[in-house]
N, C-alpha and C positions, 0 to 999 in steps of 0.2 A: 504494500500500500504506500502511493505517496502523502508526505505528511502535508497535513492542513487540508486534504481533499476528500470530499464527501463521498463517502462510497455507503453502498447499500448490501447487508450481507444475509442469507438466509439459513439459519442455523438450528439445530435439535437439541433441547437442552434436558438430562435429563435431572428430575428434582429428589433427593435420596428423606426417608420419612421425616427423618430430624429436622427437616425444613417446610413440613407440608405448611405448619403455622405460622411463616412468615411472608411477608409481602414482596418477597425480594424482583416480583414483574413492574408493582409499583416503584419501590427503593430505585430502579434503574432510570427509572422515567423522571425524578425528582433528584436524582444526585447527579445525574451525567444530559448533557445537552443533545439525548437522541429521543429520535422519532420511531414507534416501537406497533410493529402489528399481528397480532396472535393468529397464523396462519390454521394452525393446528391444534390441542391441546385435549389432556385426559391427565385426570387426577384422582386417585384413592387413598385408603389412611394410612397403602404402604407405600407408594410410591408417585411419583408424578413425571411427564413430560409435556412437552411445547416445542410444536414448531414456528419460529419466531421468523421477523425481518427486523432487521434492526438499521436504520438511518441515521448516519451523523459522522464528522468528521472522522476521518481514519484513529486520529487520536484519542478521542472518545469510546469508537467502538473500543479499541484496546485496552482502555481504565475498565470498560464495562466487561467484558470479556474475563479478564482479571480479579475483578469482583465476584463477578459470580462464581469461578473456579477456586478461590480464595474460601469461601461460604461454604462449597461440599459439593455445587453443581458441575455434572456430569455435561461438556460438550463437545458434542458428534457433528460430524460432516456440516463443517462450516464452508460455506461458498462464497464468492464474490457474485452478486446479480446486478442486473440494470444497468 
């Protein structure tokens, strides 16, 4: 990715139990300067996933990216789209 440039990416995330009760699809949306759309998603008391697109500076995707793998979340086949 070049830096400072908007890229758009579509990613599978998956969420492990210990997280079911936190908000971390909001936390992203509110702590980092991206635009976020839940293509996919399924969630139970043991486990969760989402298939996301996430928009916003390369930079950005990356803090967010990091966050959430940081937290416990599992992420699969991330792409560049758009």
């Amino acid at each position: 990715m070049l830096e400072g440039v908007r890229v758009k990416i579509k990613a599978e995330f998956i969420f492990p139990k210990e997280l079911k009760d936190e908000p971390l699809i909001c936390d992203i949306c509110k702590q980092f300067n991206i635009r976020l759309n839940i293509v996919e998603a399924s969630f139970s008391t043991d486990t969760g996933w989402a298939i996301l697109v996430l928009e916003a500076k390369d930079a950005e995707i990356i803090k967010t990216l990091k966050y959430l793998a940081d937290k416990g979340v599992e992420i699969k086949e991330t792409k560049q789209i758009g």
